[in-house]
N, C-alpha and C positions, 0 to 999 in steps of 0.2 A: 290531139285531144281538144274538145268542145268544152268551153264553160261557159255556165249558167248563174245567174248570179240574180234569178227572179225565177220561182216555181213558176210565172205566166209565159215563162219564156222555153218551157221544156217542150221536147218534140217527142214522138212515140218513137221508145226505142227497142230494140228489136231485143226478146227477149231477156230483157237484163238482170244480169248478177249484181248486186248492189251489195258495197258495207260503208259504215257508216262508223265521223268519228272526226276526230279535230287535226289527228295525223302531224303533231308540229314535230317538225324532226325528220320527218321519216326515214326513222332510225332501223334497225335488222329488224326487230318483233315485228313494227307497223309493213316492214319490206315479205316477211314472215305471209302477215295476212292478205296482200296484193297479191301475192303469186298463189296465192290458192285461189282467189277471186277469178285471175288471168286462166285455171286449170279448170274453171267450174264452165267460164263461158265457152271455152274452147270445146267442151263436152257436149253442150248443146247447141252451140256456131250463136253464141248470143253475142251482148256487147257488156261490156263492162260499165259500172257508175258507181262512184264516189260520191258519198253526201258527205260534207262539209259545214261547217259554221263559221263565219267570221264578223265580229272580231271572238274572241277566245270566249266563252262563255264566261269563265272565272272573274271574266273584267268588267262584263254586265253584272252578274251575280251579284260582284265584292268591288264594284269601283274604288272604294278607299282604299282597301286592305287585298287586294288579288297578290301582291307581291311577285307578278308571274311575268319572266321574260322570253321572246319565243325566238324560239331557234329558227323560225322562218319566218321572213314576210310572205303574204301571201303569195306574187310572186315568184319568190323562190318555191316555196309548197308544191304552186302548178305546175313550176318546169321541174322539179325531180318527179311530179304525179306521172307528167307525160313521158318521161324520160324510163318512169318501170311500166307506160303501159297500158297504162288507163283509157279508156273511150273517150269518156266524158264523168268533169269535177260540177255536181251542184252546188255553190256556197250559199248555203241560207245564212240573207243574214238575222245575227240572234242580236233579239232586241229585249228590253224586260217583257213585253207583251209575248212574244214568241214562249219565252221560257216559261209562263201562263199554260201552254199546250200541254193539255195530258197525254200520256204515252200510248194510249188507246186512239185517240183521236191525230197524234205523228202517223200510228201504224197507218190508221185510214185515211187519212185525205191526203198522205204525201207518200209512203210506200205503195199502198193499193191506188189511190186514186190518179193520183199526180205520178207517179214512175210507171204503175204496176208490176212490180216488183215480181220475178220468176223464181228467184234462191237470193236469201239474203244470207249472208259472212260475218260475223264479230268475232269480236274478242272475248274471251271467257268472262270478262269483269267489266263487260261494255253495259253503261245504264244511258238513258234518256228519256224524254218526255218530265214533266212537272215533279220535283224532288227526284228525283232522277228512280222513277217506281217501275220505270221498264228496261227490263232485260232480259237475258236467253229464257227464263222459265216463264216470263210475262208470255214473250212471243210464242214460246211452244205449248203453248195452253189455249192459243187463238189460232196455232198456227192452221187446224181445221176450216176453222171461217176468212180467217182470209187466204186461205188457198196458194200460197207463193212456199217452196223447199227451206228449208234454214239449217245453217251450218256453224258449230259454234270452234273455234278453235280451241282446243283442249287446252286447262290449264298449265299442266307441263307441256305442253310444246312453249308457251310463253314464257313458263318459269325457267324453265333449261334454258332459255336464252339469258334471261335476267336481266334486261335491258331494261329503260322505262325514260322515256323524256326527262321527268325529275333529274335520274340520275347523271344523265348526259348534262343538265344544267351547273349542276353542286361540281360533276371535273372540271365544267368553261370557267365558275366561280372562281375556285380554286388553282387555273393555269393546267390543269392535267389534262392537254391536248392529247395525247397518245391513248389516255380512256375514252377520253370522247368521240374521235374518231374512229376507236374502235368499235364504241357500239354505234356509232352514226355509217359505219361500213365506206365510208369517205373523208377527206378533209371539211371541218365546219368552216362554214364561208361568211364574209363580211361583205356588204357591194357599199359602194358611196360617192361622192364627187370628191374631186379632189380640188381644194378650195386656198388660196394663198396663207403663207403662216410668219413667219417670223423673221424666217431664214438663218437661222443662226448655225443648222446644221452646214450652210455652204462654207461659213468662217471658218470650220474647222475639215471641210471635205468631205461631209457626208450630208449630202443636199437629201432631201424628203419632201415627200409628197403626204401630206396633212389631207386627210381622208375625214369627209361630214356622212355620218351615216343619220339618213332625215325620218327613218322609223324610228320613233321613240321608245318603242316596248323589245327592239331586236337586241337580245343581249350581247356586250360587248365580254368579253372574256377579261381574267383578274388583269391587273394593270403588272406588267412584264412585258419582257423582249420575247420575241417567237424567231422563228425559221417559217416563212412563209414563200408563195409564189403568189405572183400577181398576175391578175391579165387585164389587159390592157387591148379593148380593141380585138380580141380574141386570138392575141400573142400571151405566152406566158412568160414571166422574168423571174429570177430568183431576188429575193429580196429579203431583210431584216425587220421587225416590226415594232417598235415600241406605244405600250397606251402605257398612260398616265399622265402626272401632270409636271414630268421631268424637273424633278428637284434638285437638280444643280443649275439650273436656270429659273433666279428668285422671281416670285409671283406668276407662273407661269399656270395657266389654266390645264385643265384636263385633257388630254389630245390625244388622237389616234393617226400616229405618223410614220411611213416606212422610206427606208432608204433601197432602194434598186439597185443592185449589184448592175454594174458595166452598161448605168444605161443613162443620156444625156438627152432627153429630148425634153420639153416643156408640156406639162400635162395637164394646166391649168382647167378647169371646169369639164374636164371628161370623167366619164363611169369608171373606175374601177371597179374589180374581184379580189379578194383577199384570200385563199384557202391558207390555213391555217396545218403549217408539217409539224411543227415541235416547239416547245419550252426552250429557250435560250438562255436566259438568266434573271432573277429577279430583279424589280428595282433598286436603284441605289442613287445616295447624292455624295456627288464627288466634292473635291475641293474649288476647284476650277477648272475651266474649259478643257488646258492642257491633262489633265485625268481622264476626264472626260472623252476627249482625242484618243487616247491611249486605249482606253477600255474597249470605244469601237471598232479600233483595230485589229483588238485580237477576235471581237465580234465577228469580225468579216470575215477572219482567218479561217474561223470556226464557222461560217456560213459557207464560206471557200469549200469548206471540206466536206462538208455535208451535202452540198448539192453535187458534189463531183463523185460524192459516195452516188448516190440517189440518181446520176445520170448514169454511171456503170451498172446499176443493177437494175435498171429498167433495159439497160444494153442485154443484161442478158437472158431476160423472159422473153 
């Protein structure tokens, strides 16, 4: 996949199916509208393109008040975009002056003039350009004068899904990895360095790798223990997860820290992956260490068991 990250920088592309849309998640619905996009260009032997915005529009809009955390860095966005398929991602970026552009004037100087756009894709409830005054009936009332096919997907095909980023954020909020994942059709992932911390988990046996995630707006899921895997280096390891700011350890700050099942190497300042398999247990502050000690042992017990489940039933597909 190609990206673009300057309308001066686009090439003529052969025929293209284009939809358009901020796609944070790409979750089943947004999965939904790619593979019709993937069905439209193969009809005609075009090429695929994705228009983009970054950063979130909501965050220019409402600086103050956007209150919106994304389930991708960009990043991440491109490599699941490439990964269902996609030709080429254009990221405009949206600025207050951008968001000035009326929807009349998006259709023409960047679908018709800058893409030339062959069939364009959305989603039934897709708006853009200035107040956001354009969508499917805007287009198909022009769609004569600018001459490109458009395709809207049905509202029930989206509603039967029921899916929507929102919703995918309020499960991470709340620790409900098993909704989340569900509608995100994947494990939701964390990446970050992994940065020196305290070490108090070595005193008690259960060393950790203290993870800095340096996007500020990528939501981190409610403060709890998970069932995760990690990769590392493009190995996976099964591993434990705790965020928060472990309150049986006084004055301890906020942290996002996992301990590795059966694995002894020094990881200091490398990349990891977090995918995120299940809810493990809520927070809690113990008495002392020795509690403490106790509680993650039967942790492990219980991560023991879970990945040895989860290794036999990938045995048998």
């Amino acid at each position: 996949m190609k990206i673009y990250k300057s309308l001066a920088d686009l090439p003529q592309f052969k025929d293209p199916v284009v939809t358009i849309g901020t796609f944070d998640g790409v979750h089943l619905g947004h999965q939904k509208i790619l593979k019709r996009v993937k069905e439209f260009a193969r009809k005609i032997k075009g090429e695929t393109v994705l228009v983009s915005f970054w950063p979130h529009p909501r965050m220019v809009l409402f600086p103050d008040s956007h209150g919106i955390q994304l389930l991708n860095t960009f990043d991440e966005k491109a490599d699941l975009l490439e990964t269902f398929g996609i030709d080429h991602l254009i990221s405009i970026p949206f600025t207050a002056e951008f968001s000035e552009m009326t929807s009349d004037d998006f259709i023409q100087e960047i679908l018709v003039n800058k893409i030339k756009t062959k069939k364009l894709v959305i989603g039934y409830d897709h708006r853009f350009g200035k107040d956001r005054a354009g969508g499917f009936e805007h287009l198909k009332a022009r769609q004569e004068r600018y001459k490109f096919d458009l395709e809207e997907i049905p509202r029930q095909d989206i509603d039967d899904i029921g899916i929507s980023s929102t919703k995918i954020r309020k499960a991470l909020n709340t620790g409900n990895i098993g909704i989340a994942n569900e509608f995100l059709g994947r494990p939701y992932q964390l990446e970050g360095t992994v940065v020196e911390g305290d070490k108090i988990g070595r005193t008690i046996g259960f060393p950790t790798a203290n993870i800095l995630v340096e996007e500020a707006d990528k939501l981190v899921p409610a403060d709890a223990a998970y069932l995760v895997k990690v990769e590392i280096e493009k190995e996976n390891f099964a591993g434990m997860l705790n965020i928060g700011n472990r309150p049986t350890v006084s004055g301890s700050k906020k942290s996002i820290e996992v301990h590795i099942l059966d694995f002894q190497k020094e990881i200091y300042g490398k990349n990891i992956r977090i995918m995120f398999l299940d809810f493990l247990r809520a927070q809690k502050k113990f008495a002392n260490l020795i509690d403490l000690k106790t509680q993650l042992e039967k942790d492990r017990q219980m991560a023991a068991k879970f990945f040895g489940k989860e290794k036999h039933d990938s045995n048998d597909k």
